[in-house]
N, CA, C and O atoms as a MOPAC input file, in Angstrom:
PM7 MOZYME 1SCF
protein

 N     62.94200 1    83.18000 1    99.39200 1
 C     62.10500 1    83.37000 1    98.23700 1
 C     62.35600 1    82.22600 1    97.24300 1
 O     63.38700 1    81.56500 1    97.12000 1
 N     61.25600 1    82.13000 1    96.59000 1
 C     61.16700 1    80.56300 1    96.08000 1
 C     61.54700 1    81.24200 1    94.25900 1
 O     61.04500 1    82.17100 1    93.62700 1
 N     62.61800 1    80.27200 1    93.92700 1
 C     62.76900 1    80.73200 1    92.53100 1
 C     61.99600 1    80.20300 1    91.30900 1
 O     61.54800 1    79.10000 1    91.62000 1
 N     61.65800 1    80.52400 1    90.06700 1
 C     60.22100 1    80.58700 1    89.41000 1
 C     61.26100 1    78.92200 1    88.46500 1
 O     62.46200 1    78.66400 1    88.38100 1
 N     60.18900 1    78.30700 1    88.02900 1
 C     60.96100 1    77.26400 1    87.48700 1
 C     61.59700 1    77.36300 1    85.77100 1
 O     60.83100 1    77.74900 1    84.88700 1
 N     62.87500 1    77.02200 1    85.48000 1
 C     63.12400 1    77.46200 1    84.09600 1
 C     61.86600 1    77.49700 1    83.39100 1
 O     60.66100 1    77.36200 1    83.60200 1
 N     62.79700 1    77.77100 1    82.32600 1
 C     61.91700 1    77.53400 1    81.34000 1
 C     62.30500 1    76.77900 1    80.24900 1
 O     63.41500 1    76.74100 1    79.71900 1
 N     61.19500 1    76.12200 1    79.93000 1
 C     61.66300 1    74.97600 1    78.43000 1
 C     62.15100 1    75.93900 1    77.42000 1
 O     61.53300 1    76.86000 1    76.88600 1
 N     63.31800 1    75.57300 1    77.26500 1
 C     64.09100 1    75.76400 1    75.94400 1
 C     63.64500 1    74.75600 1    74.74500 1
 O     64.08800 1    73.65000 1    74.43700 1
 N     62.48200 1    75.63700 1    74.11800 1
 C     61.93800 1    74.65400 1    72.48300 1
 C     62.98600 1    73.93000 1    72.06800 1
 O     64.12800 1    74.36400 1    71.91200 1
 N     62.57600 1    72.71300 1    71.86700 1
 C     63.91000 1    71.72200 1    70.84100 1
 C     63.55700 1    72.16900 1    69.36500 1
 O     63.02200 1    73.18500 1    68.92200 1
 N     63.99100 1    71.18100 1    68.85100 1
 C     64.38900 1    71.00500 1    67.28200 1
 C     63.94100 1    69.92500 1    66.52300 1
 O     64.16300 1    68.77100 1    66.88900 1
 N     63.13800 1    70.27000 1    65.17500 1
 C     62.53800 1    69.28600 1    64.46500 1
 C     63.25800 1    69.35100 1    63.02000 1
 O     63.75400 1    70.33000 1    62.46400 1
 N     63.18700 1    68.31800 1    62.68100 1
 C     64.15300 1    68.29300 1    60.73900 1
 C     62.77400 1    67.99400 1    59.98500 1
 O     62.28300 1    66.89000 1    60.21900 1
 N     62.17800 1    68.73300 1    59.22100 1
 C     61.46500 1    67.92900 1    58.26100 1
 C     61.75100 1    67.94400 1    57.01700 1
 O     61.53000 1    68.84200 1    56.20500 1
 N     62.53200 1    66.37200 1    56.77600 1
 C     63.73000 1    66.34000 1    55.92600 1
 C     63.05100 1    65.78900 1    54.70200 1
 O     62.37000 1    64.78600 1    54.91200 1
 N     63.10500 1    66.34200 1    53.17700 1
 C     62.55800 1    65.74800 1    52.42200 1
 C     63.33000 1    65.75200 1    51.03100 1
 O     64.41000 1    66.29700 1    50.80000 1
 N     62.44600 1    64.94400 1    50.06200 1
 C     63.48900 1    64.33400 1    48.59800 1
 C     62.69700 1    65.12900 1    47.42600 1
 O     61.47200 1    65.23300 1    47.35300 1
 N     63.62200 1    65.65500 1    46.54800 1
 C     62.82800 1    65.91900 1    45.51700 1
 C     61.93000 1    64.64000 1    44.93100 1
 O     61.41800 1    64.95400 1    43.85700 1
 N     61.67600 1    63.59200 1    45.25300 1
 C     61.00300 1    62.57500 1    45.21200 1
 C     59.29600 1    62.53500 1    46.18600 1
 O     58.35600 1    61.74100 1    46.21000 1
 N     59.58700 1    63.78000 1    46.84000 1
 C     57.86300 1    63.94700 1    47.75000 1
 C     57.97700 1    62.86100 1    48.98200 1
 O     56.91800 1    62.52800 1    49.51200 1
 N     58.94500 1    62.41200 1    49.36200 1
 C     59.73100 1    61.51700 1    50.22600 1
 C     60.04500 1    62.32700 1    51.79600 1
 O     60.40300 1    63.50000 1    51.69200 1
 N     59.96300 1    61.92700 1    52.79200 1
 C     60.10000 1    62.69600 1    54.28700 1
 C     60.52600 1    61.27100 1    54.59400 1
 O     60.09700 1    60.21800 1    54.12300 1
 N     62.09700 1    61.63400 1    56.08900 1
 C     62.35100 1    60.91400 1    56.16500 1
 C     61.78200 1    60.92600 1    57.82500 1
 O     61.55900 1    61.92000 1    58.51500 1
 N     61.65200 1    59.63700 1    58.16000 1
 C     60.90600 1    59.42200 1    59.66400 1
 C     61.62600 1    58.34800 1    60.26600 1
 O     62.07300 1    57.35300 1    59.69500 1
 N     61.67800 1    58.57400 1    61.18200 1
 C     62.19200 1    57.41400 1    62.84500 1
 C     61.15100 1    57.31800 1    63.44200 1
 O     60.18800 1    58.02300 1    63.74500 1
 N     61.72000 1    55.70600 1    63.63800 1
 C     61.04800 1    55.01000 1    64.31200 1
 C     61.21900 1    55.25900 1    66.02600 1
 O     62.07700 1    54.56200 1    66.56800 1
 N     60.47900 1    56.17100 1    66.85100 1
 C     61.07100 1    56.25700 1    67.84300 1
 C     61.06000 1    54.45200 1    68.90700 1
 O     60.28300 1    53.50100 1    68.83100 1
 N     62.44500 1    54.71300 1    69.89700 1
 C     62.28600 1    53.43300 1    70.95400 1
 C     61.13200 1    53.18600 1    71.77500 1
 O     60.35700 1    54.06300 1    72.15600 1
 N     61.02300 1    51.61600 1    72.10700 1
 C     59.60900 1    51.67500 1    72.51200 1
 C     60.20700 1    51.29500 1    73.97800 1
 O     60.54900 1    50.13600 1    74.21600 1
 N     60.29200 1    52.12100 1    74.75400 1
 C     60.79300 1    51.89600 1    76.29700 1
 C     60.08700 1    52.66900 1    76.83400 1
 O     59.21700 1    53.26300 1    76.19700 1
 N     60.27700 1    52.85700 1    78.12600 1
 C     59.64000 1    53.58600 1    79.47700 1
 C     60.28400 1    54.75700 1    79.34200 1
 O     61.49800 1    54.64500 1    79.17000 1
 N     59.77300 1    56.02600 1    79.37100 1
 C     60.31300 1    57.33800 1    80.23800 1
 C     61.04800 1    58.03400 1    78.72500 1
 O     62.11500 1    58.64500 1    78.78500 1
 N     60.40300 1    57.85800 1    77.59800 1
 C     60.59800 1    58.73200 1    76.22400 1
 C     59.22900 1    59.10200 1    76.04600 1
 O     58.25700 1    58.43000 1    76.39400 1
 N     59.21700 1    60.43200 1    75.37200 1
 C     57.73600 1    60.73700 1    74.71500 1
 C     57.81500 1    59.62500 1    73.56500 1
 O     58.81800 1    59.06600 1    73.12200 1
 N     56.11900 1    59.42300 1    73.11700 1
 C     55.70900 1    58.87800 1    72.29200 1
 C     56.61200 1    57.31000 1    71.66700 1
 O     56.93700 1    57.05300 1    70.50700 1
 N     56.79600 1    56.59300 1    72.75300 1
 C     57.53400 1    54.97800 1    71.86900 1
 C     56.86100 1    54.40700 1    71.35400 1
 O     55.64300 1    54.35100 1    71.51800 1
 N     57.49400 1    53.87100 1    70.63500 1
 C     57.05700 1    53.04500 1    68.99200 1
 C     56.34100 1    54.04600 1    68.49700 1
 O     55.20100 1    53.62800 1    68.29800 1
 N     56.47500 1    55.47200 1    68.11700 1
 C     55.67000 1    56.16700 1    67.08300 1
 C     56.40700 1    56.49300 1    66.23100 1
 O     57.58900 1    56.63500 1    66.54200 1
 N     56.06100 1    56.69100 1    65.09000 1
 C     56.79800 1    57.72300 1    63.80700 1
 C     56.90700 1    58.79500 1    64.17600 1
 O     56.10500 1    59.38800 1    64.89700 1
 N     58.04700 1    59.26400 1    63.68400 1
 C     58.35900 1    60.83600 1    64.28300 1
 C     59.41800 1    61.21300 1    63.23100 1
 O     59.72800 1    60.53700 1    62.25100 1
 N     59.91700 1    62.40100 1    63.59600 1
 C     61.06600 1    63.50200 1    62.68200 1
 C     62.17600 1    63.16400 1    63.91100 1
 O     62.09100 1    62.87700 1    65.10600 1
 N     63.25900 1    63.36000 1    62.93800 1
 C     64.69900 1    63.87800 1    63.59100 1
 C     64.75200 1    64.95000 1    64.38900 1
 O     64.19400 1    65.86700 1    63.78700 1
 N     65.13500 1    65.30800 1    65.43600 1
 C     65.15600 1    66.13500 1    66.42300 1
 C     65.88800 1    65.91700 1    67.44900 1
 O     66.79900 1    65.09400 1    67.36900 1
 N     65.61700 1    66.67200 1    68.72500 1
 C     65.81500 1    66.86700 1    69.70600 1
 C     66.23500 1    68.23800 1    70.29600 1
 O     66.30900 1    69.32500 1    69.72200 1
 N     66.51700 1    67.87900 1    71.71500 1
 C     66.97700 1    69.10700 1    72.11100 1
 C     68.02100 1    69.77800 1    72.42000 1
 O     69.05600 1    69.13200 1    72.25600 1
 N     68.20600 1    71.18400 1    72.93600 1
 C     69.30400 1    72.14300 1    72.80100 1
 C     70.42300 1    71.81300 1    73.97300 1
 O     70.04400 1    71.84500 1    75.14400 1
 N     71.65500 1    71.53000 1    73.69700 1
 C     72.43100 1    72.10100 1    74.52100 1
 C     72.66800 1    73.25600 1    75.08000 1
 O     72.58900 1    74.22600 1    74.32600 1
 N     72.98500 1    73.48400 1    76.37700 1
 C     73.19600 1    74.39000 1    77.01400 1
 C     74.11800 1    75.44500 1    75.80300 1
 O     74.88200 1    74.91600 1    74.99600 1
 N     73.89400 1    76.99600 1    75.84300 1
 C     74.34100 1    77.86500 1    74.66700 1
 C     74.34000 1    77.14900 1    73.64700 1
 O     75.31000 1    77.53400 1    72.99500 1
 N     73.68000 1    76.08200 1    72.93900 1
 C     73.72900 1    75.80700 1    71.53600 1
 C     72.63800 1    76.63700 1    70.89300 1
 O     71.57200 1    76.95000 1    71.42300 1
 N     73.02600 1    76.92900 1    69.75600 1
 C     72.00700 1    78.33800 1    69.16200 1
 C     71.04300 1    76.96800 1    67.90000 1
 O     71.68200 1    76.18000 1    67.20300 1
 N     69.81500 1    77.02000 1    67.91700 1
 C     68.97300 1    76.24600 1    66.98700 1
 C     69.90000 1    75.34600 1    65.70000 1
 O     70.18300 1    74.14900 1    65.65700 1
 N     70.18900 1    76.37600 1    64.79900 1
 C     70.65300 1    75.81200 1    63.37200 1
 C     72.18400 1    74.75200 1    63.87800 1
 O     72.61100 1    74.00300 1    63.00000 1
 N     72.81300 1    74.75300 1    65.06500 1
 C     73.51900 1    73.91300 1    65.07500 1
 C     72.85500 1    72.65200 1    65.99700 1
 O     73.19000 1    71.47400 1    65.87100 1
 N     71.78700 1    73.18800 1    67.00300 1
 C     71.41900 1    71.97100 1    67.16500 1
 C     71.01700 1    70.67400 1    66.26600 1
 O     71.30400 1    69.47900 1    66.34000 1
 N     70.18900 1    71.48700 1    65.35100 1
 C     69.78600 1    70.39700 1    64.22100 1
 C     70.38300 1    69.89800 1    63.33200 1
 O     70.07600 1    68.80000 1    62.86900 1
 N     71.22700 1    70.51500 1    62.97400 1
 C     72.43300 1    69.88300 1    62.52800 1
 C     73.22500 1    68.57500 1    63.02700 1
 O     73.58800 1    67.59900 1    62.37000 1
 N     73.38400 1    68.87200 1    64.44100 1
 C     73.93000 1    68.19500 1    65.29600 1
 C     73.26100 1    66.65600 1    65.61400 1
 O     73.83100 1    65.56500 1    65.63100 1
 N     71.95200 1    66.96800 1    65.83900 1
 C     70.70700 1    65.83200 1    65.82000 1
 C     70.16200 1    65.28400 1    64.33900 1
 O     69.60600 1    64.19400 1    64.20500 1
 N     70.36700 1    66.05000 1    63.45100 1
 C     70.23200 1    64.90100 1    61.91200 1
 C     71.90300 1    64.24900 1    61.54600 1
 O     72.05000 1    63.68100 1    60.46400 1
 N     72.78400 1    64.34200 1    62.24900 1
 C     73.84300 1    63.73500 1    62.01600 1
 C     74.08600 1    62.86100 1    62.85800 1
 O     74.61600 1    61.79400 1    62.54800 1
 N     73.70900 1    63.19800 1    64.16100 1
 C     73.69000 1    61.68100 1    64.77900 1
 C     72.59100 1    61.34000 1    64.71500 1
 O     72.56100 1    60.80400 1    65.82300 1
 N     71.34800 1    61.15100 1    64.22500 1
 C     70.12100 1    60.23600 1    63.99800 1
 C     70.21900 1    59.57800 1    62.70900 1
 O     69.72300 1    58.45500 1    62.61300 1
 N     70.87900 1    60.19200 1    61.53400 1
 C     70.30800 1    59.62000 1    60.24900 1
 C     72.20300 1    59.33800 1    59.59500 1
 O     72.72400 1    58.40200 1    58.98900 1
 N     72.57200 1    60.25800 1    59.95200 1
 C     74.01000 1    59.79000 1    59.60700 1
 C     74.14300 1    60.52300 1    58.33400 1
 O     75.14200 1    60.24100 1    57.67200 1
 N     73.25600 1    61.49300 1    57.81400 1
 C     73.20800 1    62.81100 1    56.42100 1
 C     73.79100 1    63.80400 1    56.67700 1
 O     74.11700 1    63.95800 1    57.85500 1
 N     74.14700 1    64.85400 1    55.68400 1
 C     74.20500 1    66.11100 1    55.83600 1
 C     73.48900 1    66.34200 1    54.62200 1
 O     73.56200 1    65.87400 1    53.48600 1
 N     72.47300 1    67.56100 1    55.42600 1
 C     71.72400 1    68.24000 1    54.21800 1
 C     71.76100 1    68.69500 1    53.14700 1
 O     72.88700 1    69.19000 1    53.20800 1
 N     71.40700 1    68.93000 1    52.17300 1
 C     71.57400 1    69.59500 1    50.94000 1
 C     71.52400 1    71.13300 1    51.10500 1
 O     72.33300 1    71.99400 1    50.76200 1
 N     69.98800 1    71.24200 1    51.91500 1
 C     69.68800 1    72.68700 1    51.73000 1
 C     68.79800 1    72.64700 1    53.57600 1
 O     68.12300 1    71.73600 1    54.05600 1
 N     69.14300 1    73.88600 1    54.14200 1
 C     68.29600 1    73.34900 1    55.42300 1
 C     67.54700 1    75.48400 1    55.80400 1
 O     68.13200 1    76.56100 1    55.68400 1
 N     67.03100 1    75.36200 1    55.96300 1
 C     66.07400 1    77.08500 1    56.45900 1
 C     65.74200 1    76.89700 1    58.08500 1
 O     66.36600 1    76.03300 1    58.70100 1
 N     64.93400 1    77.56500 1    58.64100 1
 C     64.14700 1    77.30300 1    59.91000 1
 C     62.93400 1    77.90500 1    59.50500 1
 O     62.95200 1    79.10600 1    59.23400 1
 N     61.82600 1    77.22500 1    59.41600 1
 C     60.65500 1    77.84300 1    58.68700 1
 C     59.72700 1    78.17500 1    60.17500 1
 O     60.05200 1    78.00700 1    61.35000 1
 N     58.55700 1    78.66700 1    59.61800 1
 C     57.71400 1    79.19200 1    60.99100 1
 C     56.30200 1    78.69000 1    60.76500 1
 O     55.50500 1    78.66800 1    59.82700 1
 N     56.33600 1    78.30700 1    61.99000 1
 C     55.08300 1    77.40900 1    61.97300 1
 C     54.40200 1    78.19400 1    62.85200 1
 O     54.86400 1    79.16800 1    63.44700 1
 N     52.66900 1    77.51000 1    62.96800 1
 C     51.70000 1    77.49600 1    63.83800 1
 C     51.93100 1    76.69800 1    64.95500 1
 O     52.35400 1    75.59900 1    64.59700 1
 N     51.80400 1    76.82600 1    66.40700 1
 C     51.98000 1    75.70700 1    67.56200 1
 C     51.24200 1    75.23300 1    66.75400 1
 O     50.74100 1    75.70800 1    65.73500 1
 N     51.13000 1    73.65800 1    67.51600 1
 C     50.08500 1    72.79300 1    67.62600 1
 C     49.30300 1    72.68800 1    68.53700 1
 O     48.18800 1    72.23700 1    68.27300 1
 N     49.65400 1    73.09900 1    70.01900 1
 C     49.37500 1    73.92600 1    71.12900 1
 C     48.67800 1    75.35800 1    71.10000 1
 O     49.11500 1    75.79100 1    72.16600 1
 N     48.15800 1    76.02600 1    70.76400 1
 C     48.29700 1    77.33200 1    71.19500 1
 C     49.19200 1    77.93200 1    72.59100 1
 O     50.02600 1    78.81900 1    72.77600 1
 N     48.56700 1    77.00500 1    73.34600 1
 C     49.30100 1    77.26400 1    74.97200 1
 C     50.61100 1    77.13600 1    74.68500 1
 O     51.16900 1    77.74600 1    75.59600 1
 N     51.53300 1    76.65300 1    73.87200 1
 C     52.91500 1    76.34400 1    74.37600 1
 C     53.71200 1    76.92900 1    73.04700 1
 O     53.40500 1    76.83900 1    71.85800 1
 N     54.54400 1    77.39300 1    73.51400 1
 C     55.91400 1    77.77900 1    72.39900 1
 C     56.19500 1    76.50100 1    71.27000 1
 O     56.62900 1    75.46100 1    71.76600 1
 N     56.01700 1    76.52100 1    70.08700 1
 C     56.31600 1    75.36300 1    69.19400 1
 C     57.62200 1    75.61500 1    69.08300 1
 O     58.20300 1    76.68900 1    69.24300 1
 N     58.22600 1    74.13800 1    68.68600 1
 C     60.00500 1    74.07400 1    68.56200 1
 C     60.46000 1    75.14700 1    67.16000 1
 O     59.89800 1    76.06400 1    66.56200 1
 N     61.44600 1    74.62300 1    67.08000 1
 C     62.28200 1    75.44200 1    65.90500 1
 C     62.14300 1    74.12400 1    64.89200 1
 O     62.77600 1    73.06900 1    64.84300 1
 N     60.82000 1    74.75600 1    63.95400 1
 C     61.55000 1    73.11600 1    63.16300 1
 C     61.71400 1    73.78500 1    61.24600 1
 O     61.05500 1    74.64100 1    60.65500 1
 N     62.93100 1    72.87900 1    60.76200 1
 C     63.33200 1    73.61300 1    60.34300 1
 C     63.25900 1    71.97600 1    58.99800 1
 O     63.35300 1    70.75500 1    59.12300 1
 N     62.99500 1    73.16600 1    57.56800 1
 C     62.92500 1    72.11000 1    55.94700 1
 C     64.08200 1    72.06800 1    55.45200 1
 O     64.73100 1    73.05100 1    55.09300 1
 N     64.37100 1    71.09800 1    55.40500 1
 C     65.33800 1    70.65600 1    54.93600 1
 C     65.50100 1    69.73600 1    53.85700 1
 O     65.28200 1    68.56200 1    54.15700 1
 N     65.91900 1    70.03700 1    52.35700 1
 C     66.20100 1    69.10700 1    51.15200 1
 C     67.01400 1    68.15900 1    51.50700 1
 O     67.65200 1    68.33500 1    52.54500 1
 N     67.17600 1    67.08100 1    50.84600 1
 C     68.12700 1    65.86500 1    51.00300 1
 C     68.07000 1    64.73900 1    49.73800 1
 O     67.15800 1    63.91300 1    49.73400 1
 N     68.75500 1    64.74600 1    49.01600 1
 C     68.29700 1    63.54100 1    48.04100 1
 C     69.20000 1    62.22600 1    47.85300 1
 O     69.78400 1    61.79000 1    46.86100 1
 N     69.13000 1    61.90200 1    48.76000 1
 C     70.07200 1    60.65300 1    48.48900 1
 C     68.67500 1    59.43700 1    48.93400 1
 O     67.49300 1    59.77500 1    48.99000 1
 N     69.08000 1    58.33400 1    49.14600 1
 C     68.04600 1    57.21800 1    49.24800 1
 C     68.53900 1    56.66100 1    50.39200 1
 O     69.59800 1    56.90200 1    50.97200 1
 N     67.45200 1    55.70100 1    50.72900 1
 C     66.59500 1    55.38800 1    52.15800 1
 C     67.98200 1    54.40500 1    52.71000 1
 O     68.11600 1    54.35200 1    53.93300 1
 N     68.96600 1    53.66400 1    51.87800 1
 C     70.19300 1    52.26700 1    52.11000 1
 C     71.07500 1    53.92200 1    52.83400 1
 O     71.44200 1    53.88400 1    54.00800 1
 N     71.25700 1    54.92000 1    52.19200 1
 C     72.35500 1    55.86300 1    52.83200 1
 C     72.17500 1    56.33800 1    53.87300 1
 O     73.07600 1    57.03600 1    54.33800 1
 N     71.08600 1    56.16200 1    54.54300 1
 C     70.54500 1    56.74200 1    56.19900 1
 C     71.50300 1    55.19600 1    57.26700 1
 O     71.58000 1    53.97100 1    57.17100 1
 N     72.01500 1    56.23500 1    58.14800 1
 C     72.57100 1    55.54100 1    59.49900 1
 C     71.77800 1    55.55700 1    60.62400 1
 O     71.78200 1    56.54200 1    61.36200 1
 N     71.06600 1    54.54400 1    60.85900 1
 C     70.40900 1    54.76900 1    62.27500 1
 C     70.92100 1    54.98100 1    63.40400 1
 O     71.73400 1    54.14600 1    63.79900 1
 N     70.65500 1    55.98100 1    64.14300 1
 C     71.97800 1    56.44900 1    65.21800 1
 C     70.60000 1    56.56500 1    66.47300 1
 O     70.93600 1    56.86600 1    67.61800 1
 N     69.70800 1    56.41700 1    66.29700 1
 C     68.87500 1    56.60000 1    67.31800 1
 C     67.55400 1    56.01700 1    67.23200 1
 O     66.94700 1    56.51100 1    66.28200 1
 N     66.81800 1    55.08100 1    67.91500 1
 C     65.49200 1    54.45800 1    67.60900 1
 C     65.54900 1    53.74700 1    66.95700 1
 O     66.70500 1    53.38200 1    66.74300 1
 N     64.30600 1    52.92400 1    66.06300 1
 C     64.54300 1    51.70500 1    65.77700 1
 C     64.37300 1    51.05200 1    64.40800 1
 O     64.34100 1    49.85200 1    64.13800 1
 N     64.26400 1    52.19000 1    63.54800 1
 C     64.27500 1    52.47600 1    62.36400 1
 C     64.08400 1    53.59500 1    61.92200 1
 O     63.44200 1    54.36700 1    62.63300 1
 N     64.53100 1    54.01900 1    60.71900 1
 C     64.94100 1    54.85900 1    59.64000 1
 C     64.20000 1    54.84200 1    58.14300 1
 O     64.84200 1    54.37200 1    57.20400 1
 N     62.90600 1    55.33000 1    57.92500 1
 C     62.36100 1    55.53000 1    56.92200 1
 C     62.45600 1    56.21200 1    55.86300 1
 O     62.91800 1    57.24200 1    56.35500 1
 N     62.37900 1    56.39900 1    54.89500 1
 C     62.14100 1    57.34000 1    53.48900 1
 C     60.84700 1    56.76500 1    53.02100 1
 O     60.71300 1    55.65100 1    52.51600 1
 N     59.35900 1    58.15700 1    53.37200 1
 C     58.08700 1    57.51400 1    53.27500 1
 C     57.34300 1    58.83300 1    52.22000 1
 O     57.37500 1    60.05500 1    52.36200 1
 N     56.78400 1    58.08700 1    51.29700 1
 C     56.37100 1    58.91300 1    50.16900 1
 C     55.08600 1    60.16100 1    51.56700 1
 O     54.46200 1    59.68800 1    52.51700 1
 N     55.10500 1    61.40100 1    51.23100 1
 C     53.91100 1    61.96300 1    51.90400 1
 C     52.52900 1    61.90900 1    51.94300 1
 O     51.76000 1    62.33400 1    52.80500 1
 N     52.27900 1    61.25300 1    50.75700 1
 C     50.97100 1    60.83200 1    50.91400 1
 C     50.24600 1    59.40800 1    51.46500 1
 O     49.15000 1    58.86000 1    51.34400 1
 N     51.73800 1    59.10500 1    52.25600 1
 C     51.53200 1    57.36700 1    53.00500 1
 C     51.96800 1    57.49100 1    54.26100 1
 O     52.64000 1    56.56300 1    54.71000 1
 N     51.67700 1    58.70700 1    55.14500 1
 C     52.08600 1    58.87800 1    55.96000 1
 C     51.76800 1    57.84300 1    57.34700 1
 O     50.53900 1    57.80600 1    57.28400 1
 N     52.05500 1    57.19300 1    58.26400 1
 C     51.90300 1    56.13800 1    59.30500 1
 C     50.63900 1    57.12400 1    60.17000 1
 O     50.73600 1    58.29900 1    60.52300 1
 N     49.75400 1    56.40900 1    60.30400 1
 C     48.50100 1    56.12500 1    61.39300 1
 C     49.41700 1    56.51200 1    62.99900 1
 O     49.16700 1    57.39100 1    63.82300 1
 N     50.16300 1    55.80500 1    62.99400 1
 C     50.87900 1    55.46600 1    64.34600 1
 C     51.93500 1    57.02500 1    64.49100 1
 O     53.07400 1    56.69100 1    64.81400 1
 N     51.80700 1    58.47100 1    64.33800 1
 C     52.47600 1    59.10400 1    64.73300 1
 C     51.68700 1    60.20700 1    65.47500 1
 O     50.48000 1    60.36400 1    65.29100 1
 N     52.62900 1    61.18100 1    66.56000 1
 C     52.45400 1    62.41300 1    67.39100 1
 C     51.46400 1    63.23100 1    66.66600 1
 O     51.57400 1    63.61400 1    65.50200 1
 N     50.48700 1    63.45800 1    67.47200 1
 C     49.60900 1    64.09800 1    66.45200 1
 C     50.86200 1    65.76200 1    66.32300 1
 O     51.12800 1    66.11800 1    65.17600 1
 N     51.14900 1    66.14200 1    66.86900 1
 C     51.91100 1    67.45200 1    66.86400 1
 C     53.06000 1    66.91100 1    65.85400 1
 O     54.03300 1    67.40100 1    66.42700 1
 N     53.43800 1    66.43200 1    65.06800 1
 C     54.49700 1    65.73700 1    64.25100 1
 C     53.36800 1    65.70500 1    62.78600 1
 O     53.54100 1    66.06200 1    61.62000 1
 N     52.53100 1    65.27600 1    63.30100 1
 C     51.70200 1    65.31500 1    61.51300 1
 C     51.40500 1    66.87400 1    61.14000 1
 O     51.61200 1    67.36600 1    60.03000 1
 N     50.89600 1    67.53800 1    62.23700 1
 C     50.49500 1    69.14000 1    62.34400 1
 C     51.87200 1    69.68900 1    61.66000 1
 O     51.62500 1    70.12500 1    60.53600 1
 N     52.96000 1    69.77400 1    61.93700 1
 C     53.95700 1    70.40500 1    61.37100 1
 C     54.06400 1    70.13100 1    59.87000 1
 O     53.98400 1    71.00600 1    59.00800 1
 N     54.29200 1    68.56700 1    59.60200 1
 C     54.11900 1    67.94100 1    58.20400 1
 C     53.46000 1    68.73200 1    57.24500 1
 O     53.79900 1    69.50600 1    56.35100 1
 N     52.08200 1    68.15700 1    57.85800 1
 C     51.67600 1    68.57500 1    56.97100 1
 C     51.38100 1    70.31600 1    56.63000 1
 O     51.28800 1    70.58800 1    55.43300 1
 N     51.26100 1    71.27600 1    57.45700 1
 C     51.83900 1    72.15100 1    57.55800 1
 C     52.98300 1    73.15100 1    56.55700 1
 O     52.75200 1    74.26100 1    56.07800 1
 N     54.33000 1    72.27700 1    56.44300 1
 C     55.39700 1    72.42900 1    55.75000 1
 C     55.25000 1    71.94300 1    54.52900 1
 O     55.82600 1    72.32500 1    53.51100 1
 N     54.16900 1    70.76700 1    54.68500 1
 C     54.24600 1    70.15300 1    52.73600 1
 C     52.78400 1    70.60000 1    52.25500 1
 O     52.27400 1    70.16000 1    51.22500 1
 N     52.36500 1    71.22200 1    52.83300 1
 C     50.56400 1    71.13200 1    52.50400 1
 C     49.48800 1    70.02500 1    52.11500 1
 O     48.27900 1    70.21900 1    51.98900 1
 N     50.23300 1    68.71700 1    51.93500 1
 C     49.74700 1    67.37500 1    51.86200 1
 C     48.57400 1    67.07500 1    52.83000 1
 O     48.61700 1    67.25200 1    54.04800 1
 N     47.37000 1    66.53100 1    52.02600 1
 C     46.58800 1    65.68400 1    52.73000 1
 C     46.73900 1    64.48600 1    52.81100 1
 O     46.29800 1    63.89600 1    51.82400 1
 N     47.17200 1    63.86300 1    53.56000 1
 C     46.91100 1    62.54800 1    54.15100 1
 C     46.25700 1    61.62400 1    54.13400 1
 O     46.51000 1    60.42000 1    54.18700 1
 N     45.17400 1    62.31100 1    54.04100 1
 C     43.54700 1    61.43300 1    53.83400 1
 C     43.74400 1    61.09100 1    52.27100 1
 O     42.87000 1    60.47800 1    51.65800 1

């Protein structure tokens, strides 16, 4: 008997922002065999085996940006999918400035006002955004 294939364990999104109306974004790598290279994106990733959400992200905004949060929740979103389970993505305050971010992953490290958000990102990455900040874009 043929066994059914896991199942995706949702990752983890930071949508990390400044009392300044500021979100911070990576530059993801532009190589072969990553979702979305060279796009703007959020801090994230995914779960270790038994890692429970709030430490994953933790875990992934400390090695991506080199911060610890001020204030962090797991808020609840709409997929962007209907078809698919949306991640755990979770708001997070932060106020320090854009020189105190450590790039630990990809190829830059932004602090980008929300109403200047990059052309060049996941459409499922703006859906959350804006989403969490209620910002239009346009």
């Amino acid at each position: 008997m043929a066994e059914a294939p896991p199942k995706k364990i949702p990752g983890c999104l930071a949508v990390i922002l400044t009392s300044r109306r500021e979100i911070i974004l990576q530059l993801r790598d532009d190589k072969p065999g990553i979702g979305w290279p060279g796009y703007w994106s959020l801090p994230g990733g995914g779960r270790e085996p038994g890692e429970r959400p709030m430490d994953t992200i933790l875990r992934e905004i400390k090695e991506e940006t080199g911060i610890t949060p001020d204030t962090i929740e797991e808020a609840t979103v709409t997929p962007y999918d209907p078809l698919k389970i949306p991640p755990h993505v979770f708001l997070v305050s932060w106020d320090g400035e854009e020189g105190e971010l450590v790039l630990g992953e990809g190829q830059a490290l932004r602090l980008v006002p929300l109403t200047q958000l990059p052309e060049k990102m996941p459409p499922h990455i703006r859906h959350y955004i804006l989403q969490l900040t209620a910002v239009n874009s346009m």
